[in-house]
VOGU-3710 file (C-alpha; in Angstrom, 3 decimals, decimal comma):
1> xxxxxxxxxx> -7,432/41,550/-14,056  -10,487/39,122/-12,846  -12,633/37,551/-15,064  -16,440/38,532/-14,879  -17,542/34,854/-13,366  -14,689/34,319/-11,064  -14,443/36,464/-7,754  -13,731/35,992/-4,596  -16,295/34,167/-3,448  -16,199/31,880/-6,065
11> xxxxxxxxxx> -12,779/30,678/-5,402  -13,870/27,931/-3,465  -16,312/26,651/-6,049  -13,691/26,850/-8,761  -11,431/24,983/-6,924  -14,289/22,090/-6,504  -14,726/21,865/-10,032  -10,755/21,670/-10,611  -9,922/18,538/-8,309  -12,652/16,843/-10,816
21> xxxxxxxxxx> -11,351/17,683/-13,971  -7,662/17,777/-13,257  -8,189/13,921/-11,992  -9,486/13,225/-15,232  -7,617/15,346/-17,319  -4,035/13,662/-15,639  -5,689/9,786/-16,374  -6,377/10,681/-19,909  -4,012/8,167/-22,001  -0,740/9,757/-23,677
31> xxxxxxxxxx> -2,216/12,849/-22,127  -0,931/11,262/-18,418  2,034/9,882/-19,834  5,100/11,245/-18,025  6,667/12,438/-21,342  3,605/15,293/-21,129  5,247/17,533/-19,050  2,924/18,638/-15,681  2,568/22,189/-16,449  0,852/21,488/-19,671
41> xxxxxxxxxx> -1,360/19,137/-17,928  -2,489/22,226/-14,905  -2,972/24,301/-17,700  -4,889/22,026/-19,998  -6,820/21,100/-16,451  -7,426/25,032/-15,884  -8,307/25,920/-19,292  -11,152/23,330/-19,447  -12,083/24,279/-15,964  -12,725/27,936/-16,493
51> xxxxxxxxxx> -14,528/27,431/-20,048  -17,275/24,881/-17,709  -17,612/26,686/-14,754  -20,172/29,223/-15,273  -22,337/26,147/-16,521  -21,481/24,333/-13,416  -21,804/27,119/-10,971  -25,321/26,798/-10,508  -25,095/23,234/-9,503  -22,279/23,618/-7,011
61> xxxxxxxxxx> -24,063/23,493/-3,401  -23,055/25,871/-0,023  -19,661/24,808/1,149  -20,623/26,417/4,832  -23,369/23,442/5,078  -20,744/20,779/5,532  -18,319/19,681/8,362  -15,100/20,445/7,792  -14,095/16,623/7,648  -17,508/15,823/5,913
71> xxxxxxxxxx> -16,164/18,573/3,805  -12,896/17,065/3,107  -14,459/13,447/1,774  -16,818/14,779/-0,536  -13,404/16,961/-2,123  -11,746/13,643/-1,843  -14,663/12,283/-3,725  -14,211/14,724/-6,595  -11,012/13,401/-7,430  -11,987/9,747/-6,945
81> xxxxxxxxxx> -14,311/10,012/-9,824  -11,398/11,288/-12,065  -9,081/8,457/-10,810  -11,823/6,061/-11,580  -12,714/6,875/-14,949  -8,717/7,488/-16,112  -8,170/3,840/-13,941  -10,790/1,917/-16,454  -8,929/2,990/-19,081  -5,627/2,217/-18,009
91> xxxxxxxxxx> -7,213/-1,348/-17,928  -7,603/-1,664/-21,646  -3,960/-0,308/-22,088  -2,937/-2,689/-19,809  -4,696/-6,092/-21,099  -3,008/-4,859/-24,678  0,795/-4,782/-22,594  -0,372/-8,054/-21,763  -1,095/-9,072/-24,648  2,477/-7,983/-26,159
101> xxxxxxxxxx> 4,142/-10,306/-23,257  2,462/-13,305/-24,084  3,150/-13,075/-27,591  6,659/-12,280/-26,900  7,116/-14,905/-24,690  5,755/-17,511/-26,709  8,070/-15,452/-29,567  11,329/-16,006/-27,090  11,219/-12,357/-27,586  10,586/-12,445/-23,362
111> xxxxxxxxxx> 14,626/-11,130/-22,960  14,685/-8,665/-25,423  13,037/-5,815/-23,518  13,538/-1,970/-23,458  13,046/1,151/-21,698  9,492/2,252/-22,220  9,917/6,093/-22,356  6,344/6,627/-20,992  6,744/4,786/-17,778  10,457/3,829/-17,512
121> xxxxxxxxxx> 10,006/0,577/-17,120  11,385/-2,502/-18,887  9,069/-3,870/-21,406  9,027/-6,573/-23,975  9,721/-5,359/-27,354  6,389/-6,635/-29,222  4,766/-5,001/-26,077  6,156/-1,444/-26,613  4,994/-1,844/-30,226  1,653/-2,610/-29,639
131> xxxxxxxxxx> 1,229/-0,066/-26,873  2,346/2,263/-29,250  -0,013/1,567/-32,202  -3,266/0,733/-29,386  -2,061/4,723/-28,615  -1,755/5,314/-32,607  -5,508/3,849/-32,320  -7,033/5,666/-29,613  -6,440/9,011/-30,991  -7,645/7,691/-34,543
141> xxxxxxxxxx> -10,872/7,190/-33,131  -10,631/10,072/-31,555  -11,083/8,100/-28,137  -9,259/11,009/-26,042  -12,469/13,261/-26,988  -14,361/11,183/-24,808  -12,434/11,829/-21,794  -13,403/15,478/-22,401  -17,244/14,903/-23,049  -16,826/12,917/-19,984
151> xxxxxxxxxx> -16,253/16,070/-17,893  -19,664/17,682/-18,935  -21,515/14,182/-18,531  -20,066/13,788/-15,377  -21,984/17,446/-14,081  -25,038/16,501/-16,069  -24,985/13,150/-13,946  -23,160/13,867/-10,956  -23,385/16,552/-8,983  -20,722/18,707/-7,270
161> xxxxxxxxxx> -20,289/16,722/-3,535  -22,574/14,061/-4,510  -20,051/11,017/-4,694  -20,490/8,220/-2,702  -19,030/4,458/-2,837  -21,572/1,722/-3,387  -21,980/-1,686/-3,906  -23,241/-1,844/-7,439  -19,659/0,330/-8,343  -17,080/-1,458/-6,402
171> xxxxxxxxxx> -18,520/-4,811/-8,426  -18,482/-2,746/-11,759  -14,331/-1,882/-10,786  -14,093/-5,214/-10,216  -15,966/-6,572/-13,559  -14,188/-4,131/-15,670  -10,503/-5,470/-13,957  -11,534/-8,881/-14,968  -12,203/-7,534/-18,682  -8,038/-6,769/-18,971
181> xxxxxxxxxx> -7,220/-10,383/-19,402  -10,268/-11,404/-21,439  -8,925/-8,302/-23,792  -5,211/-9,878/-23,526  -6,533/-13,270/-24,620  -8,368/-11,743/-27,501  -5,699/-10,132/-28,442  -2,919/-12,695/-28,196  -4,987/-16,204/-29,290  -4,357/-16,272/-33,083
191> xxxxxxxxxx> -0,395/-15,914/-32,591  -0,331/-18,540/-29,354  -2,253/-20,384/-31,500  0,355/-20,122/-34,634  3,268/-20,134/-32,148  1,568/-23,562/-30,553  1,127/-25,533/-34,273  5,226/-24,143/-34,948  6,620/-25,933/-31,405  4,490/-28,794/-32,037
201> xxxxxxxxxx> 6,305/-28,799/-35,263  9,832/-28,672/-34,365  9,025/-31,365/-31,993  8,060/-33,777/-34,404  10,952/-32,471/-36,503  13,427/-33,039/-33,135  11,678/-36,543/-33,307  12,285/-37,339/-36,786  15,151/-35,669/-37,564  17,696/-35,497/-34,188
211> xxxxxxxxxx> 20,803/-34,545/-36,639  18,993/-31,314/-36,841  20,122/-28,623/-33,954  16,653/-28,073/-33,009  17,375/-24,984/-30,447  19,596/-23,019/-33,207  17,050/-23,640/-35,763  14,235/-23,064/-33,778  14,638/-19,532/-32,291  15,346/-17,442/-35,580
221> xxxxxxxxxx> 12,221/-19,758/-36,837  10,141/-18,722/-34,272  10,621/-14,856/-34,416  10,141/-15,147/-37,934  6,812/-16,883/-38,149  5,596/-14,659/-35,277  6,360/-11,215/-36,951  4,995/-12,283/-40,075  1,742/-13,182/-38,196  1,986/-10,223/-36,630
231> xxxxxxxxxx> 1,812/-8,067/-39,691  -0,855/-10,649/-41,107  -2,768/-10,313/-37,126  -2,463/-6,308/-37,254  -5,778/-5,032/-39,129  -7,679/-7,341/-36,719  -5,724/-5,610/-33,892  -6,718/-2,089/-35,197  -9,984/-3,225/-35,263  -10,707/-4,839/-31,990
241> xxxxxxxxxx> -8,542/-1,899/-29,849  -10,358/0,578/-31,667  -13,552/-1,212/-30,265  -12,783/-1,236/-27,058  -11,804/2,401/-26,642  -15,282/3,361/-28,454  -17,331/1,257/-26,043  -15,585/3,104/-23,549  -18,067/6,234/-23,463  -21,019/4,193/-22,629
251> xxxxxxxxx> -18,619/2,191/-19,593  -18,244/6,255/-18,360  -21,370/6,837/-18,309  -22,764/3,622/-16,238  -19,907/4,268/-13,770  -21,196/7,946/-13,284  -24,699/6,457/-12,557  -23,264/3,748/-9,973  -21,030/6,877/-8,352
//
């Protein structure tokens, strides 16, 4: 059984379109977790691959007009632009895991860490929990949908074989790396700042008061001012990761211009 689009001779193109798609489709957050196993992901890849490519066909230029090693970088190319786009994303999830450390830290939560089943790895605890609920977030706002309109954008912008590095991108990578700890910082300031005012406190109170056993009274202090500032902290959270993963279409889409 064949299907009516896909023949022989249009192996070759089909596989072009894959290498794009499956490097996006395996970037996609909780989609490219490792928990997902991989044979969902090739068919999830395949699926969306066979429902675009007679749309795509008619873009795909003549394989036999290439070098074989010309050939070979522009393929190379085609998965590039998948690793890019799922890479930018994997920014924002990592400035909120950074976020989690440095409020866990300042918490003396820093010990405490875990297995993280998606990557694991060893992870603070306030970490895990706000990786999970940023992940909570980004399929609230259904976020992962634009991941998938960013397959057909990337055709409608970017030709098959039409990648190519270039200044103007590398310094966009580069911007949008630097935007990880600017979203960490956001995230983390009002509890630093709260976990700041409470050690300047028990200092004065080590001052004033030496009887007291500052380090025994401090620690279960600490933890508890910092998860109820947490809880107080978490609509604001909710609201500025679920920001960042909707500005994330229009980040796509200048990349795919720069590419």
């Amino acid at each position: 059984m064949s299907l009516p689009f896909l023949s022989a001779e249009h192996l070759e193109a089909f596989i072009l379109v894959l290498l794009r798609v499956s490097a996006i489709v395996v970037t996609i957050p909780v989609i490219s977790d490792t928990a997902v196993p991989a044979r969902f992901k090739a068919a999830l890849s395949v699926l969306i691959t066979l429902i675009i490519f007679p749309v795509v066909l008619p873009k795909i230029p003549q394989t036999a007009n290439y070098h074989v090693l010309i050939l070979m970088y522009r393929m190379a190319g085609e998965v590039i632009i998948g690793l890019i786009i799922g890479y930018v994303a994997r920014l924002l999830l990592a400035g909120i895991q950074m976020a989690g450390d440095m409020v866990g830290f300042q918490m003396g939560l820093s010990i405490a860490n875990i297995i993280d089943p998606m990557t694991s790895e060893q992870v603070s605890i306030i970490t895990e929990l706000q990786y999970l609920i940023a992940l909570l977030v980004f399929l609230a706002v259904n976020a992962h949908h634009i991941f998938f309109s960013a397959i057909i954008q990337s055709y409608s912008i970017l030709n098959p074989l039409a990648f190519h590095f270039s200044g103007p991108l590398i310094q966009a990578i580069f911007s949008y790396s630097k935007e990880m700890f600017v979203i960490a910082v956001k995230l983390a300031a009002p509890l630093m700042a709260v976990m700041l005012f409470t050690n300047v406190g028990l200092g004065i109170v080590a001052r004033t008061v030496p009887q007291i056993n500052i380090f025994i009274v401090g620690m279960p202090l600490q933890i508890a001012i910092g998860l109820i500032f947490l809880g107080l902290t978490a609509p604001m959270f909710v609201k500025l990761t679920s920001g960042f993963f909707i500005n994330y279409e229009a980040k796509i889409v200048m990349l795919l211009r720069l590419m």
